[in-house]
N, C-alpha and C positions, 0 to 999 in steps of 0.2 A: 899834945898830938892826939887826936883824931885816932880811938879804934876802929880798925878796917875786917872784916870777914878777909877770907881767902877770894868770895863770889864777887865780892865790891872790888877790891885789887887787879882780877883779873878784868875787870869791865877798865879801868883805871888804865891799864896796860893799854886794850885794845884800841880804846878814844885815843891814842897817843904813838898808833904807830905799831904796838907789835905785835907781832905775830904768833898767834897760837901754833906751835911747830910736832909737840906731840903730846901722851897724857900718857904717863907711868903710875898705875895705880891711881894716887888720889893726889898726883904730884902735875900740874900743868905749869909745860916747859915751854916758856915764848924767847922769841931771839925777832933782832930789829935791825933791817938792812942798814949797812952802814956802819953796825956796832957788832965789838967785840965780845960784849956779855951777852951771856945768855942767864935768863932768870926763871928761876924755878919757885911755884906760888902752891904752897899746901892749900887742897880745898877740901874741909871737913862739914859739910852741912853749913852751917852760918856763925862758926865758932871763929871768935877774933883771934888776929897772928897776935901773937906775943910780941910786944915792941920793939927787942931788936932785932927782930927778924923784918916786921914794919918798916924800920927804920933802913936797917942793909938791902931791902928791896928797892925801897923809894930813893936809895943813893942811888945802885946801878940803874934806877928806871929815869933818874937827872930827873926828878920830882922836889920840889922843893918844899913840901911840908916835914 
């Protein structure tokens, strides 16, 4: 699997429907009409998520890499 920045993920997110809802600190919180998760994506500069953090994002985001 493919390492992803927090900045790549959220662009990932957006192409796909959801919605940036707020920014806590350096924490952006999208949620997606229709669904009941809401996903939270660390953005640190251009430093890659840790895989399974990657990986638990891209489950609730129904991402299939």
């Amino acid at each position: 699997m493919k390492a992803y920045s927090g900045k790549e993920v959220c662009f990932l997110l957006k192409q796909n429907d959801w919605q940036l809802k707020r920014i806590n600190g350096s924490h952006h919180i999208y949620a997606k009409p229709g669904e009941r998760a809401i996903i939270t994506v660390p953005v640190h500069g251009n430093r890659t998520l840790k895989p399974g953090l990657q990986r638990a994002i891209f489950k609730l985001a129904h991402f299939s890499e």
